[in-house]
C-alpha positions in Angstrom: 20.9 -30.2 -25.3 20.0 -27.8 -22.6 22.0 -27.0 -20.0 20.0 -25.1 -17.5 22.2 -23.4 -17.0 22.2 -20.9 -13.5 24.9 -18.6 -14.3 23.2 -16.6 -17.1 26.2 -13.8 -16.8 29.9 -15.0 -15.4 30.7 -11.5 -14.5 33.6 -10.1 -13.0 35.4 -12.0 -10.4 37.8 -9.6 -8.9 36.2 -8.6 -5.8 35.3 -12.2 -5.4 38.4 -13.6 -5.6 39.9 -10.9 -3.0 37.3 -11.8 -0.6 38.6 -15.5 -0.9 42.2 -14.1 -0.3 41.7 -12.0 2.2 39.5 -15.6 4.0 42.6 -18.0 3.3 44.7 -15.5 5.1 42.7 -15.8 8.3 40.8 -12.3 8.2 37.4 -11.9 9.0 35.2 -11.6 6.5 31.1 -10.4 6.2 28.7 -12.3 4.0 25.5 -10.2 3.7 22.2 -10.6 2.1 19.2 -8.3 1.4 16.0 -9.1 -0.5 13.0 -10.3 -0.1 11.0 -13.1 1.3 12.9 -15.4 -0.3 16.1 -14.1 1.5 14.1 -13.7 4.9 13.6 -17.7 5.0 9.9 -17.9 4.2 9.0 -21.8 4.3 11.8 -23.0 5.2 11.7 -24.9 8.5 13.8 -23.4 10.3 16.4 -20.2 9.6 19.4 -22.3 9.2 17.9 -24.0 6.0 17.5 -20.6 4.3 19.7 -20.1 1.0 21.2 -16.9 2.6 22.3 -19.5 5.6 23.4 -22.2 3.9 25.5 -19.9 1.6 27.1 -18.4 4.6 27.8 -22.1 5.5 29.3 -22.5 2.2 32.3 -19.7 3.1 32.5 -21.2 7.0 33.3 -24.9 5.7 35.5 -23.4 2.6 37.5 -21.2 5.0 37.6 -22.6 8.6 40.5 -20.2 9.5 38.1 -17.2 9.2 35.7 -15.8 10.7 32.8 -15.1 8.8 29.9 -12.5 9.9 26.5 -13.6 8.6 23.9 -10.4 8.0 20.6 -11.1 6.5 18.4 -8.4 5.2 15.3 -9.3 4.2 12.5 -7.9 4.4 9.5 -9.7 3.0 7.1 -8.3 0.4 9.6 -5.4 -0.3 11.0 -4.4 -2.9 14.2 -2.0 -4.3 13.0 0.5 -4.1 13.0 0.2 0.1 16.5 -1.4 -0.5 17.8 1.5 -1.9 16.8 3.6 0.9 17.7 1.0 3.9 20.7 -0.8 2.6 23.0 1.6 4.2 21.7 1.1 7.8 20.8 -2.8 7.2 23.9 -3.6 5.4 26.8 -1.3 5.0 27.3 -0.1 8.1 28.9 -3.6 8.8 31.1 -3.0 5.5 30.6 -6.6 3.9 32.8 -8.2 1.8 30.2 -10.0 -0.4 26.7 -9.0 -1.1 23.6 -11.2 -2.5 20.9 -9.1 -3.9 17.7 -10.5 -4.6 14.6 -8.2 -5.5 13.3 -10.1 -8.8 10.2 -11.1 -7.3 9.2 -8.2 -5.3 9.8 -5.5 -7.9 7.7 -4.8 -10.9 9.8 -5.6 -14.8 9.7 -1.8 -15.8 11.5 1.2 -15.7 10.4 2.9 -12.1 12.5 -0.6 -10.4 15.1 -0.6 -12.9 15.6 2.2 -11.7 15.5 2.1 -8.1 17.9 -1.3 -8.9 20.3 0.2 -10.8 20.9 2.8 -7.8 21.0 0.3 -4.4 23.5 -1.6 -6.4 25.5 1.1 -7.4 25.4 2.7 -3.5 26.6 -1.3 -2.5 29.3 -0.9 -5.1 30.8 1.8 -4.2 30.7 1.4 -0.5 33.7 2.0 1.9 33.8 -2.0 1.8 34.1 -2.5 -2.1 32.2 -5.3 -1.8 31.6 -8.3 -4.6 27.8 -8.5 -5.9 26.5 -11.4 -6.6 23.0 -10.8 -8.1 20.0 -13.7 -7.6 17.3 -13.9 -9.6 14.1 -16.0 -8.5 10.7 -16.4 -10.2 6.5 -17.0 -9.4 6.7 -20.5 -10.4 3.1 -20.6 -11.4 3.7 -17.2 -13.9 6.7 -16.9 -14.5 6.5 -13.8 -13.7 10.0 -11.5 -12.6 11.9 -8.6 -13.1 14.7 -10.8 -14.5 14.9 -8.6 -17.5 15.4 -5.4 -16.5 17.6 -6.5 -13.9 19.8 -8.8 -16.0 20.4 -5.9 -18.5 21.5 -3.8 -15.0 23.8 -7.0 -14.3 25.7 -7.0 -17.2 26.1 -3.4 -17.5 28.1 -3.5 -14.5 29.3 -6.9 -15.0 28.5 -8.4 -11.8 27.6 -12.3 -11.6 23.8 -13.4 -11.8 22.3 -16.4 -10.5 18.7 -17.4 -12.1 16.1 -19.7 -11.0 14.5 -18.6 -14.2 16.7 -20.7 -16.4 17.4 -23.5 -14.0 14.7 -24.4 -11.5 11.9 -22.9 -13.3 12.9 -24.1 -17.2 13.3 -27.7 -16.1 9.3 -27.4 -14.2 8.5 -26.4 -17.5 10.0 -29.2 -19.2 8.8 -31.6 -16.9 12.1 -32.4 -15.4 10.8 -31.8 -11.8 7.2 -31.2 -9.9 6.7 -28.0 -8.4 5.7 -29.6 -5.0 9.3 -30.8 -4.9 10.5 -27.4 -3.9 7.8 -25.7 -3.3 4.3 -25.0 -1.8 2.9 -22.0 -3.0 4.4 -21.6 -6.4 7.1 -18.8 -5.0 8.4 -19.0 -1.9 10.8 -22.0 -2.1 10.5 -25.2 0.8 13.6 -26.4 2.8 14.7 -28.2 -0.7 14.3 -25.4 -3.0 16.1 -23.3 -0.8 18.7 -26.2 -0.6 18.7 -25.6 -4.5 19.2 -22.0 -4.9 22.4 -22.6 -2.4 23.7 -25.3 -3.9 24.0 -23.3 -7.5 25.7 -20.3 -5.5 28.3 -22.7 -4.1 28.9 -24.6 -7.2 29.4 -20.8 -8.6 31.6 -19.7 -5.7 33.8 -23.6 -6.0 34.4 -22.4 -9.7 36.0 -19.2 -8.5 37.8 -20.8 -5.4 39.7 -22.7 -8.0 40.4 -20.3 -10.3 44.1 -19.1 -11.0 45.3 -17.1 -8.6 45.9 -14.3 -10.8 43.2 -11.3 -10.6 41.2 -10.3 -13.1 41.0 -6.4 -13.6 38.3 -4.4 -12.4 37.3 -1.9 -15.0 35.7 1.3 -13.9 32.0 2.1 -12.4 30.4 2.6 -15.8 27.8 5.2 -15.9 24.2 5.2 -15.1 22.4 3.1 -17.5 19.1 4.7 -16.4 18.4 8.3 -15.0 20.3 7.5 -11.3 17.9 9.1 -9.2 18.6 6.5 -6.3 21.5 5.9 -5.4 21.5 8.5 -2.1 18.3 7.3 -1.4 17.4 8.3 2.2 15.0 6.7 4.9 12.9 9.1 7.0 11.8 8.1 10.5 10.7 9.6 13.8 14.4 9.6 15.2 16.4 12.6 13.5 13.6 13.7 11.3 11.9 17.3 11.5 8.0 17.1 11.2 5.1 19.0 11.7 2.9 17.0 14.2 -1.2 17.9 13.6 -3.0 15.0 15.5 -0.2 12.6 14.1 2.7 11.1 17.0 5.7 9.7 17.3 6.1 5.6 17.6 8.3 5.5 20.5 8.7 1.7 21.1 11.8 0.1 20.7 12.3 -2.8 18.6 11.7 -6.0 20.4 13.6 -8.3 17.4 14.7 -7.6 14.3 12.1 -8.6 12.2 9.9 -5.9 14.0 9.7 -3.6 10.9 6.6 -1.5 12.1 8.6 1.3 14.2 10.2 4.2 14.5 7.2 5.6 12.5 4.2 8.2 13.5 0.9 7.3 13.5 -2.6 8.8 13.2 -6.3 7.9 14.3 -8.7 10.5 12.9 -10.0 12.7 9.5 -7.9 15.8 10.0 -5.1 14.4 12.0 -1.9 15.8 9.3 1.8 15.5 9.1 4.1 17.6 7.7 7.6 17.7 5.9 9.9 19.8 4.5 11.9 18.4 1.8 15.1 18.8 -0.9 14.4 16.1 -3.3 13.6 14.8 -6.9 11.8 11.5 -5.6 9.3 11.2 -2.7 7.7 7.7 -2.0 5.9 7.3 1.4 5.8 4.0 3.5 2.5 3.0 5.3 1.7 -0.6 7.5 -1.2 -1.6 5.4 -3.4 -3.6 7.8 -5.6 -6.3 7.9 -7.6 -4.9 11.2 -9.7 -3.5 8.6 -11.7 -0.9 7.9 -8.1 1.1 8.5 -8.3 4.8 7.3 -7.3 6.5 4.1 -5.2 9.2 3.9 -4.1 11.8 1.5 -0.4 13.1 0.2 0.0 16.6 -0.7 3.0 17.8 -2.4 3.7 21.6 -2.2 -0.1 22.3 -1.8 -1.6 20.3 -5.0 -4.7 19.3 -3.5 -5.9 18.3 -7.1 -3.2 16.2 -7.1 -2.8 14.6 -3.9 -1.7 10.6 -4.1 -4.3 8.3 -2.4 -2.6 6.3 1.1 -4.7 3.5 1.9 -4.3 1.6 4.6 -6.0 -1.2 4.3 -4.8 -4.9 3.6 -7.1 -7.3 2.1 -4.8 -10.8 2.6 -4.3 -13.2 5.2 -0.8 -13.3 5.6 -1.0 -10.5 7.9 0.5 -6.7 7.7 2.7 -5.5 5.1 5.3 -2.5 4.8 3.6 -0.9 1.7 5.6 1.6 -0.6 3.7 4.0 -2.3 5.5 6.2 -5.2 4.5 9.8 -4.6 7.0 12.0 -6.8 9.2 11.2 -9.3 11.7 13.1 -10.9 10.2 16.4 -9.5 6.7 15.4 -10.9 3.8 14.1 -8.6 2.7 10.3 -9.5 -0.2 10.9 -11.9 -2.8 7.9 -11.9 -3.1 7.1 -8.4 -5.0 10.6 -7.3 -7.9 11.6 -6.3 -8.6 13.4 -9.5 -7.1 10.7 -11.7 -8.8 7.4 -10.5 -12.4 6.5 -9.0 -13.7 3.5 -6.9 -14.0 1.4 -10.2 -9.9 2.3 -11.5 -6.8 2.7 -9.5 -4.0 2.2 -11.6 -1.0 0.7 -10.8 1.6 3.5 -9.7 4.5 2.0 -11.9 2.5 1.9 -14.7 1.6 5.7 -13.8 5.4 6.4 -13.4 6.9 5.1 -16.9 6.0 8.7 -18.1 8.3 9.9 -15.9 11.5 7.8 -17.3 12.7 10.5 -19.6 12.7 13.2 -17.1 15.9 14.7 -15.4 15.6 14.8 -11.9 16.5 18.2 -10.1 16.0 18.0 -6.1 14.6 21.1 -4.5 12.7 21.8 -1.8 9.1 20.6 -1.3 6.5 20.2 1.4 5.1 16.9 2.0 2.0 16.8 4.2 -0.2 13.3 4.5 -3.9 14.5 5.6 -6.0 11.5 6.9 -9.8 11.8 5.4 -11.4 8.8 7.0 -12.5 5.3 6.7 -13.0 3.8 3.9 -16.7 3.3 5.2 -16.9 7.3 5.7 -15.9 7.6 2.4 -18.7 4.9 1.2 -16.2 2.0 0.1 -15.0 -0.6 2.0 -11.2 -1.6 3.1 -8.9 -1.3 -0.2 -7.3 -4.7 -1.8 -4.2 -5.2 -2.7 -3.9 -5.5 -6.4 0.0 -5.2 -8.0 1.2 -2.9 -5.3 -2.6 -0.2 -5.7 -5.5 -0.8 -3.9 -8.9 -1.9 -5.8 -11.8 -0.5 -3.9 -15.7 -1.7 -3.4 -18.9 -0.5 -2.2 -19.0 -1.0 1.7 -20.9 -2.9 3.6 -20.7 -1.4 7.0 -18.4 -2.0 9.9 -16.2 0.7 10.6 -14.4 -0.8 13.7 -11.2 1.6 13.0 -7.4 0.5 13.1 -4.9 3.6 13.1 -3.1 5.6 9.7 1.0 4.4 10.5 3.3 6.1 8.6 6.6 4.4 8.8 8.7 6.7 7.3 9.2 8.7 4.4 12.0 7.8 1.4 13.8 10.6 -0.5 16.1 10.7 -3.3 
């Protein structure tokens, strides 16, 4: 008979089980959350009937004598490789206790995210806080799609408890035990009763642990990198703190007005020829742009150390209607510039998916050493004779244009490093 089983690894409870301790004594405690979407509270009516809420809620009723910080990090539509490079500054700076991680359906199942993974958990692990990790994995109902494989294997290594939607929620819609529309309205981002779901089979994980014996498991050791662990220090680049070359490109020097305000702190550029440049000491460069749905937006070209031949496509263009998104684009890995998305490697007709370009890479050693980054904008897309990109897997598919150049600015919101 099947279970459906949630808990697809147990993991260690250690960390867990101190975080409880140190609650029933009355200290106070942080509960933080960083992912996607799906962690932001998409659909759900209101915030307090996210999962990430009502998990927090879980440790308020379970512990009343403690004080218990809430901090949510997500970001929709991005994906680990962003976490890696934010989660010091969104999350451990408060030095949480517990940590949910939830990337599954944001990040590609290959080797470039298991990669990026593998290194934002092992910068949460071992943070100041020595926090428990608690790793979620959810699921495009309609596909099936999710980078529950790669990220499971990454779970286990480390031992660390993971909590799937893929063998729950998802296996009985496929055996007919429950409708999608149930807990659901577009196939992936859950209603106020999916996300009701996903809670409830974190706090029937966490009630297992409450009432286990009081004696501790032991912790073993941080194994070692299961992948090449290029990202663990991965560093965000902004306007604040960062040395740049300005040529026609400035500063973004409003504050934000609410958290969710994720398009600051940037630089931005109008015109062919306006540049930017950096100096870097690295191994992995990926570049962060507001793709834009005031199109036709301009395109813009990353150099790496003067490799014109070479230089990755930036295009700034959004073709949903959801609105804006935070776009990561992959520029160098492991010292080599991201074949298959340049201007020599693709044409109108072919723009390959950057993490299918970067799986040559996985077998390379990373060294860091200094580089020069410079993004060059060369027009709009109708300058160029296509019209605005469309977002396809994370690259943009182009067309022949039509016309209309009414022109939304290049923003670069910063630049990550590893």
């Amino acid at each position: 008979m099947l279970s459906y089983n949630p808990v697809i690894n147990s993991g260690n409870h250690t960390r867990l089980i101190k975080a409880m301790d140190k609650a029933r004594r009355g200290e106070d405690l942080c509960i933080a959350f960083i992912g996607g979407s799906i962690t932001e509270g998409y659909s759900s009516t209101s915030h307090d009937k996210c999962y990430a809420k009502l998990i927090h809620d879980w440790w308020v009723r379970e512990f009343p004598g403690s004080n218990i910080r809430y901090v949510n990090a997500g970001i929709g539509g991005t994906g680990s490789d962003y976490g890696a490079a934010r989660v010091e500054g969104d999350v451990l700076k408060y030095k949480p206790d517990v940590v949910f991680v939830d990337f599954t359906v944001n990040d590609a199942d290959n080797e470039f995210y298991a990669e990026t993974y593998e290194g934002l958990l092992r910068r949460i692990i071992k943070s100041s806080s020595h926090p428990a990790v608690v790793l979620l994995f959810f699921v495009q109902y309609d596909s099936g799609i999710s980078a529950q494989p790669h990220h499971l294997e990454i779970g286990r290594h480390y031992d660390l408890p993971c909590i799937s939607c893929v063998s729950s929620i998802y296996a009985k819609l496929k055996d007919g035990l429950i409708k999608a529309a149930e807990f659901t309205q577009d196939m992936l981002h859950p209603n106020d009763r999916g996300h009701a779901m996903i809670a409830a089979m974190a706090a029937d994980f966490l009630d297992t642990i409450k009432h286990e014996a009081v004696a501790e498991e032991v912790e073993g050791p941080l194994p070692a990198p299961l992948g090449i662990n290029a990202w663990e220090n991965a560093k965000r680049l902004q306007n604040a703190g960062t040395d740049a070359v300005l040529k026609g490109f400035e500063k973004d020097t409003k504050e934000k007005e609410y958290p969710a305000d994720h398009f600051r702190g940037g630089w931005s550029g109008k015109k062919a020829g306006d540049e930017i440049i950096f100096k870097l000491n690295c191994s992995e460069i990926s570049v962060q742009l507001r793709r834009t749905v005031k199109r036709p937006a301009p395109v813009a070209l990353a150099v790496v150390d003067g490799d014109e031949d070479n230089a990755v496509m930036l295009d700034a263009n959004f073709d949903q209607d959801w609105g804006d998104c935070l776009s990561v684009i992959p520029v160098m890995r492991h010292g080599c510039v991201v074949t298959g998305q340049t201007k020599k490697d693709c044409s109108p007709a072919k723009y390959e998916h950057s993490a299918e370009a970067l799986a040559k890479y996985k077998d390379t050693e990373p060294q860091a050493k200094e580089h020069e980054l410079k993004i060059r904008i060369i027009g709009t897309p109708g300058e160029l004779g296509y019209t605005a990109g469309e977002m396809i897997s994370g690259g943009p598919a182009w067309h022949k244009s039509e016309g209309n150049d009414a022109q939304a600015g290049f923003e670069l919101l910063s630049v990550f490093t590893a």
